[in-house]
Phi, psi and omega in degrees: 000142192273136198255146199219158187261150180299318190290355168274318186289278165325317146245043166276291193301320189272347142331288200306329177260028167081024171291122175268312214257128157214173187217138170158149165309116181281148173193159174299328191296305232256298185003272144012260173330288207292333238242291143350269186311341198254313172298355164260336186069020196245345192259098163321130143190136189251122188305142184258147170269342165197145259254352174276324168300310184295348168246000147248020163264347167252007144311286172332294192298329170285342195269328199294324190216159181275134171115323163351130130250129181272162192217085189282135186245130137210159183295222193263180172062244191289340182294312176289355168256358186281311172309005197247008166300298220283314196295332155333280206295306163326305202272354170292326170260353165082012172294140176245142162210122159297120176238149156228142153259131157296156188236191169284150176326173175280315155342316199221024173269172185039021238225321202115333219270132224299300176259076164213024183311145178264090222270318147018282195260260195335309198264008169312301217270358175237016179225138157302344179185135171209132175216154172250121170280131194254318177256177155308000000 
């Protein structure tokens, strides 16, 4: 059986739901992911200067046209938390946007450790649903 890596699976489903657009700050935790989007090529992105700019740019592109989902990319730690101004003000408006993050090895999670913070936890009270994928 032929085998896929998730983040190649992950942006097939987001191709399959109509993502054109993503916005967002490259990082090692995120890399991966970006690494995907760029051998399919089907996915626009557009760069950000920093990942709070970029969840409300993808407020923006979901507030801009009917049908929109805007889609924020940033790495672990401070980049996922950098996001929860933007995710605030969507969900304050009843806006839908989507963030993923990179997280830290599994290693070094619940630990302390600068980037391996439970973004989780953090975005509950301004997201309809935030989880950490634990396996592959």
């Amino acid at each position: 059986m032929a085998r896929m890596r998730a983040v190649d699976a992950a942006v097939l489903v987001l191709e399959k739901e109509g993502i054109s657009c993503v916005f967002g700050v490259p990082g090692a935790a995120i890399n991966p992911l970006y690494s995907s989007l760029k051998a399919r090529g089907t996915i626009r992105h557009v760069l950000a200067r920093h990942v709070e700019g970029a969840s409300h740019m993808a407020e923006g592109y979901t507030r801009a046209k009917a049908g929109n989902i805007g889609l924020c990319i940033g790495t672990s730690g401070p980049a996922g938390t950098d996001m929860i101004t933007g995710l605030y003000s969507a969900a304050a408006d009843s806006i839908p946007i989507l963030c993923i993050t990179g997280q830290a090895p599994r290693a070094r999670l619940n630990k302390e450790d600068f980037q391996a913070v439970d973004i989780a936890a953090i975005a509950a009270p301004v997201a309809k649903w935030a989880v950490t994928v634990m396996e592959p």
